[in-house]
GUVEXSE-327341 format. One record per residue (C-alpha): residue in three letters; x negated, y, z. Coordinates in pm, 1 decimal. Each point is the difference from the previous one (the first is absolute). Layout:
REM residues N
REC   residuo         px         py         pz
REC       Ala          X          Y          Z
...
END
This chain:
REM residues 110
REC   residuo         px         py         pz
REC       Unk        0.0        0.0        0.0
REC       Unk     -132.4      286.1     -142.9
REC       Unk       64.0      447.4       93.4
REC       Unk      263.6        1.9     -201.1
REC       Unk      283.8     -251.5      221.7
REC       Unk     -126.9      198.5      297.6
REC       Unk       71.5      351.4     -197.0
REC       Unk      307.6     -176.7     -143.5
REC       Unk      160.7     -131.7      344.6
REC       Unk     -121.4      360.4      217.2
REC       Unk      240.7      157.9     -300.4
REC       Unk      326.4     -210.1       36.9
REC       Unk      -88.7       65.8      411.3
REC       Unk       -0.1      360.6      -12.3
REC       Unk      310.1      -34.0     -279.0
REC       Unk      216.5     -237.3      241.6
REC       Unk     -109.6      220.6      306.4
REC       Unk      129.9      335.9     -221.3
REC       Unk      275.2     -174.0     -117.5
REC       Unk       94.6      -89.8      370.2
REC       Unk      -18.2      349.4      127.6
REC       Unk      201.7      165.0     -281.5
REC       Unk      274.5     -264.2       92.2
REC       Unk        3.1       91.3      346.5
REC       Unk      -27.2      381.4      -90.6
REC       Unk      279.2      -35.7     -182.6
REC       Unk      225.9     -183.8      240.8
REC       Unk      -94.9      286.5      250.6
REC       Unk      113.3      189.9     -221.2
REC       Unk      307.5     -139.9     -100.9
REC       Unk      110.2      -37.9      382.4
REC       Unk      -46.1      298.4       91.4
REC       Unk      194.7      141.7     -314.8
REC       Unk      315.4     -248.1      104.3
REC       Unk      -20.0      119.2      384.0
REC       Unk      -31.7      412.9      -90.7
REC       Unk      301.6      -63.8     -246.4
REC       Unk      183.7     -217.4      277.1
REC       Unk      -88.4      302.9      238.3
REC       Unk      102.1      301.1     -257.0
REC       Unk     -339.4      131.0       39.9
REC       Unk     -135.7     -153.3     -374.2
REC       Unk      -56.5      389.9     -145.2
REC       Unk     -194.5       85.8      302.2
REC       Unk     -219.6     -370.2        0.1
REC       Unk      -68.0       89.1     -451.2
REC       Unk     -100.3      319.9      120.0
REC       Unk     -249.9     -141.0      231.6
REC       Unk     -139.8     -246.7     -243.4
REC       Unk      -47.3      225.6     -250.5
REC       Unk     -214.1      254.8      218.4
REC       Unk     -167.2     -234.4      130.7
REC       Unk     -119.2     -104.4     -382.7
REC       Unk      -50.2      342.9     -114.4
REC       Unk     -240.8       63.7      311.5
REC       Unk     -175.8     -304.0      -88.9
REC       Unk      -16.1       67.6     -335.9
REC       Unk     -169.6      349.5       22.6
REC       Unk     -231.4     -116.2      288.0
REC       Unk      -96.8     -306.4     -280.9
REC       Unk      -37.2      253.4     -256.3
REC       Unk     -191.6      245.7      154.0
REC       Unk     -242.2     -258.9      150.6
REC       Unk      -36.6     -176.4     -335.7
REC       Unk      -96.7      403.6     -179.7
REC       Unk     -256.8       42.5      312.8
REC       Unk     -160.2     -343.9      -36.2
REC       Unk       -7.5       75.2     -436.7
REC       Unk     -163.3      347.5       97.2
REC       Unk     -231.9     -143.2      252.6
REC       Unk     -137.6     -261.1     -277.8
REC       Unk      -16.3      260.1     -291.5
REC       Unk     -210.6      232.7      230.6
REC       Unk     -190.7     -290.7      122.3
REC       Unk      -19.5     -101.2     -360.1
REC       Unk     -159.7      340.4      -95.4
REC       Unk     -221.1       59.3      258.6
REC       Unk     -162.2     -374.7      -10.2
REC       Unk     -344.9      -32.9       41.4
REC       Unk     -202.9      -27.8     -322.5
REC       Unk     -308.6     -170.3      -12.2
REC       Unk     -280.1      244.2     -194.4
REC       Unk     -266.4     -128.0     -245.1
REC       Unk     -272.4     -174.5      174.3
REC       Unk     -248.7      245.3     -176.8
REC       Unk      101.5      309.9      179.4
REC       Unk      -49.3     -130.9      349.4
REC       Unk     -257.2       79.2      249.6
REC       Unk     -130.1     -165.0      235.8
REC       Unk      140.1      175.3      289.0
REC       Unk      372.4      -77.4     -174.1
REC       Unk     -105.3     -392.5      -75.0
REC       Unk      -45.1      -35.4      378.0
REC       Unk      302.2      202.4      141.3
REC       Unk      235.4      -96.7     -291.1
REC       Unk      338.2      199.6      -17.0
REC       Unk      -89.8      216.4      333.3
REC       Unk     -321.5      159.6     -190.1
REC       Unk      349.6      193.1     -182.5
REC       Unk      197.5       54.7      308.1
REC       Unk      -84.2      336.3      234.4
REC       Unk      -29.5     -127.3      379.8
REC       Unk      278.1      103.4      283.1
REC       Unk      275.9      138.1       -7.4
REC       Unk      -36.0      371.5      -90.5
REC       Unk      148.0      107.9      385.0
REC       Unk     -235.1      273.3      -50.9
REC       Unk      194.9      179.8     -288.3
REC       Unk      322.8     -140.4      180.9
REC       Unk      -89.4      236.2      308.6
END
């Protein structure tokens, strides 16, 4: 038995364990829809549902745009290796803090 019946099983796992969880999401769900409507109180449950997804959905947005603009800054400002040639010695032995000015600059700061 090779990768590929381990890769093969973890998938129908973590399919059966999704499928599981939307089942019992949904049968939350439908419960509580058939005991607001039983109480009168089904406008006022809908409500509730659907702020609670539209706060979830702009805290999932807006996390997703911060971690896309985190990785195109860190994408820009990468560290690129320069030609071997144009090294000295002193830059060979410190590598990438030969570059880098030391501290933290509280002087300016204060």
């Amino acid at each position: 038995m090779g990768k590929g019946w381990f890769r093969s099983v973890s998938w129908l796992f973590v399919f059966l364990v999704g499928l599981w969880l939307a089942v019992d999401l949904l049968a939350r769900l439908g419960g509580e829809v058939l005991w607001f409507q039983e109480l009168g109180y089904l406008s006022a449950f809908l409500l509730r549902i659907l702020t609670k997804g539209c706060l979830w959905t702009i805290a999932c947005l807006s996390t997703i745009a911060f971690w896309f603009g985190n990785f195109a800054i860190a994408r820009r400002l990468q560290y690129q290796k320069p030609q071997e040639q144009d090294l000295s010695p002193k830059e060979i032995l410190l590598g990438n803090w030969a570059a880098q000015p030391r501290g933290f600059g509280l002087t300016r700061l204060l």
